[in-house]
C-alpha positions in Angstrom: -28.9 151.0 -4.1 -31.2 147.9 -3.7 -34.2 147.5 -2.1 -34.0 144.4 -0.7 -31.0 144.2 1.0 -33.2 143.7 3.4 -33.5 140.1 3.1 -29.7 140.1 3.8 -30.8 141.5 7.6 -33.2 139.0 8.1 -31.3 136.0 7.8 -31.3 135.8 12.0 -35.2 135.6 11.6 -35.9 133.0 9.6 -36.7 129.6 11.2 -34.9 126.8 11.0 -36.0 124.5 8.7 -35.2 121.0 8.4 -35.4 118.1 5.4 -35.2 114.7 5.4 -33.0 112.9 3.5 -33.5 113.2 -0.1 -32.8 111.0 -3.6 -31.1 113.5 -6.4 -34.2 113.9 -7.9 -35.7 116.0 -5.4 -32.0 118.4 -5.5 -32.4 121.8 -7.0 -29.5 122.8 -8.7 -28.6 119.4 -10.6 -28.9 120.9 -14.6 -26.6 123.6 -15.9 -29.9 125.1 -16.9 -31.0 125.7 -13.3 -30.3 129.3 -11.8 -28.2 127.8 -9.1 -25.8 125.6 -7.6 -24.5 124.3 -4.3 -20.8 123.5 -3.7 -19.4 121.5 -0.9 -16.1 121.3 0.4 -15.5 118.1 2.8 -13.4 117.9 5.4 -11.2 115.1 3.4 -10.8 117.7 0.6 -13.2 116.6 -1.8 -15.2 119.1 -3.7 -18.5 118.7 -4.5 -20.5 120.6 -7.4 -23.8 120.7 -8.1 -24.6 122.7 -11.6 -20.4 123.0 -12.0 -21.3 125.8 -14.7 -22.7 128.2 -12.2 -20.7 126.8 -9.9 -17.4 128.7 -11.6 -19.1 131.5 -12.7 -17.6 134.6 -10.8 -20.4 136.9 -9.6 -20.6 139.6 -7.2 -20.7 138.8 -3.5 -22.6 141.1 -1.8 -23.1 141.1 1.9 -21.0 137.7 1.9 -18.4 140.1 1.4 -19.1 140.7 4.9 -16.7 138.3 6.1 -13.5 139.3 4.7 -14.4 142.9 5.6 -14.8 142.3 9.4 -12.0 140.2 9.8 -9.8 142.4 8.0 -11.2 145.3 10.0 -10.3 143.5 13.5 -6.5 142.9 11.8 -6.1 146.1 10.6 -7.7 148.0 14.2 -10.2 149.8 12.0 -12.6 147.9 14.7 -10.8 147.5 17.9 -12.8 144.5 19.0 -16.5 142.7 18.7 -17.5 144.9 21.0 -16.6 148.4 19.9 -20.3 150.0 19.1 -20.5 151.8 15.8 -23.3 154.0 14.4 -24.2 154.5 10.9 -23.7 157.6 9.8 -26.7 159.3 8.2 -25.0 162.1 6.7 -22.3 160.4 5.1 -25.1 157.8 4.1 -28.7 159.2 3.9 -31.1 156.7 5.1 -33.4 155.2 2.1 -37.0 154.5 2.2 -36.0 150.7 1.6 -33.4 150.3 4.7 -34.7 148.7 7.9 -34.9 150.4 10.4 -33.0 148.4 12.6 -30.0 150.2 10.6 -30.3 153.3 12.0 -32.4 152.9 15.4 -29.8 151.7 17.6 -26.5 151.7 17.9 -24.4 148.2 16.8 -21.2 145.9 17.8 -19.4 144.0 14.7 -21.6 141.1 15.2 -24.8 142.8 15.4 -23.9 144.8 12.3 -22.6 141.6 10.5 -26.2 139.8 11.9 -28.4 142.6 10.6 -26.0 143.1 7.6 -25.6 147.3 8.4 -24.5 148.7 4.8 -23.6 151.9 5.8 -21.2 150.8 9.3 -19.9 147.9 6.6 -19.4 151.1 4.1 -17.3 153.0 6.9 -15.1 150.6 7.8 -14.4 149.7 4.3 -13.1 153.8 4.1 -11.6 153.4 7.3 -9.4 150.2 6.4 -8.1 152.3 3.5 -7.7 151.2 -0.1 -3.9 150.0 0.3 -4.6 147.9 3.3 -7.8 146.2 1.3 -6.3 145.4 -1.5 -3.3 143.7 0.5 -5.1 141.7 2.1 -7.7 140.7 -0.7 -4.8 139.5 -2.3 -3.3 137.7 0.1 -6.9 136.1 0.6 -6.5 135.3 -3.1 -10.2 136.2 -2.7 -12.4 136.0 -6.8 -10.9 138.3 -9.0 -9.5 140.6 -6.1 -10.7 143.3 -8.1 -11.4 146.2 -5.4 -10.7 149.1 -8.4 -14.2 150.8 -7.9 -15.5 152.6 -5.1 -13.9 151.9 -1.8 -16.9 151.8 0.2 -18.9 149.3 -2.0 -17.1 147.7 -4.6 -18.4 144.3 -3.4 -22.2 145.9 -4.4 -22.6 144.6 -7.7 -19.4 146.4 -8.6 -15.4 145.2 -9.6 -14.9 142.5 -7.3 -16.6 139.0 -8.4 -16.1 135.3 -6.7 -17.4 131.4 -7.3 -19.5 129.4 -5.3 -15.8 127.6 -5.7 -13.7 130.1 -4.9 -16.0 131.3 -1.9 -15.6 127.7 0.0 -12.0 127.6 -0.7 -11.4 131.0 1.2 -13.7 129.5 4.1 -11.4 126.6 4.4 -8.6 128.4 5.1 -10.2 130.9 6.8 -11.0 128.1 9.1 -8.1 126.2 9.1 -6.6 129.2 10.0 -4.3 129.2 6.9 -4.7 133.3 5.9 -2.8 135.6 7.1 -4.8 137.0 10.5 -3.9 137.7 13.2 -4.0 134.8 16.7 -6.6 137.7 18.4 -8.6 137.9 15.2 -9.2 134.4 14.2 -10.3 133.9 18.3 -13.3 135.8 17.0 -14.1 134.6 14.4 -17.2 132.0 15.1 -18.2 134.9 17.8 -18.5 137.1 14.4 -19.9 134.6 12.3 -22.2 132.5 14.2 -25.8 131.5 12.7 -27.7 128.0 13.7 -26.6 125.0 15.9 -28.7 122.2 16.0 -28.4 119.2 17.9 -25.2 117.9 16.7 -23.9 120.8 14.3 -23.0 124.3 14.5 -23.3 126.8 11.5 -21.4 130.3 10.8 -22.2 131.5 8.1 -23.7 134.8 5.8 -26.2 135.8 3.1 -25.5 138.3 0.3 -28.4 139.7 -2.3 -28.1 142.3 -4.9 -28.5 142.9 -8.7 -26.0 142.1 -11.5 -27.6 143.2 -14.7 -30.1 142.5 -16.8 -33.0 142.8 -14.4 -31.4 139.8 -12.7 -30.4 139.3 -8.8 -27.9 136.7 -7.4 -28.6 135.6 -3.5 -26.2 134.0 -1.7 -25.7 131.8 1.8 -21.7 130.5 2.0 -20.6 129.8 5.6 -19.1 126.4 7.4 -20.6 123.4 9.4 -18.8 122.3 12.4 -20.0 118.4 13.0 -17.9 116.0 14.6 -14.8 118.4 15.3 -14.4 118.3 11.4 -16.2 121.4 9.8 -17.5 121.7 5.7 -17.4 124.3 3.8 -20.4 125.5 1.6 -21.3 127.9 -1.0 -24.8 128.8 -2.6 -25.8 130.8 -4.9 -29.0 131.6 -6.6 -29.8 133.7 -9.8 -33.4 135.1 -10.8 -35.3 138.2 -11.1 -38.0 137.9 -8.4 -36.8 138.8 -5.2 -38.3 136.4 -2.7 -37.9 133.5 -5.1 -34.5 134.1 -5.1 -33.6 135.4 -1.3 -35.7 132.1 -0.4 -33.9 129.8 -2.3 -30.6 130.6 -1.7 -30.3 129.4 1.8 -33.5 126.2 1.4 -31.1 125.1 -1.6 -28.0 125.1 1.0 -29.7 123.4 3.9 -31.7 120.4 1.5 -28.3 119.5 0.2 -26.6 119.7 3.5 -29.7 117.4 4.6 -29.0 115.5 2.1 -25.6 114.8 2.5 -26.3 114.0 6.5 -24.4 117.1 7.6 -27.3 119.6 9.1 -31.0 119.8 9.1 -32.3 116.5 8.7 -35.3 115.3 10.2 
């Protein structure tokens, strides 16, 4: 397992940065030979791609997979509600020198474990949903490759399920427009679940992801939703490299310089 899924958990304690508006010579992910790419999905419908190469390259999700998971453990009962405590269990999954120890030293709610990204309560509830029920529902989410053939408690870990920057803001839009097929009681917790910034006139729900996919290579990801003016936008970005930091950095200061730079969140 990877090392620094840590830097999934710390997303909460980073601080908020902000950019001024910039020219798009001064964007990151504007060649198809950069290691990224930012997509954005307006609230008119038009889709923006930065790098459209990466941008439609299916890849795993990693802890963004997150999102689907929790929802479709509040539909499904396998979590009764956000405030049901769970506690990861150390025999089924022995702690690892690399796990922080927030993990294991306390006891969580769905939206702590989804803020501190818990593997092991994320693995559980994956078992406890039940292969049949998953795959249902990853289809009706028409969610990547909906590819959930590997292990049940972690094929989103590098493993047979793979999504787009693309196809990851088009599942946020009808997440958010409410246009999947969830329950009324579980889409009323759903920006509980998945809240990360607000700033003065935005709010943002959103998650990272980080983990290898081959070749000594890492992908990071930070896909979420900006709510601005009752309208909300739908972003995805993603980030390919083999130095950690490098790449757990840049996956969310690539998202919030273009979402400066479009006017939507964190300018100066």
């Amino acid at each position: 397992m990877i090392k620094s899924l840590f830097a999934i958990a710390s997303l909460s304690l980073l601080p908020t940065l902000s950019f001024a508006a910039t020219s798009a010579d001064d964007l990151p992910c504007e060649s198809t030979e950069d290691n990224c790419t930012f997509v954005l999905l307006k609230p008119n419908g038009e889709l923006v791609t930065h790098n459209t190469v990466q941008a439609n390259k299916r890849l795993s999700p990693y802890s963004t997979f997150k999102i689907p998971n929790s929802l479709i453990a509040l539909d499904t009962g396998a979590a009764k509600s956000l405030e049901e405590t769970f506690v990861s269990d150390t025999n089924t999954y022995p702690p690892e020198n690399w796990w922080p120890s927030i993990w294991t030293a306390q006891s969580h709610n769905l939206p702590s474990a989804y803020k501190y990204s818990v593997l092991p309560i994320y693995r559980e509830l994956a078992i406890k949903i039940g292969e049949k029920a998953m795959q249902e529902y990853v289809t009706a989410f028409n969610y990547g490759n909906q590819d959930i053939s590997s292990e049940q408690d972690s094929f989103w870990l590098g493993s047979s399920i793979e999504i787009t920057a693309v196809e990851q803001v088009k599942f946020l839009q009808k997440l958010f427009t409410q246009k999947l097929p969830l329950k009324a009681s579980t889409y009323a917790q759903l920006e509980t679940l998945m809240f990360n910034d607000k700033g003065d006139d935005y709010t943002v729900f959103a998650k990272t992801g980080y983990g290898p996919i081959g070749n000594k290579t890492n992908v990071g990801w930070f896909v979420g939703a900006v709510e601005k003016d009752g309208e909300h936008y739908y972003f995805a970005s993603n980030v390919t490299g083999k130095v950690f930091r490098k790449v757990t950095k840049a996956r969310i200061e690539n998202a919030k310089r273009y979402l400066a730079h479009y006017d939507i969140a964190y300018t100066k």
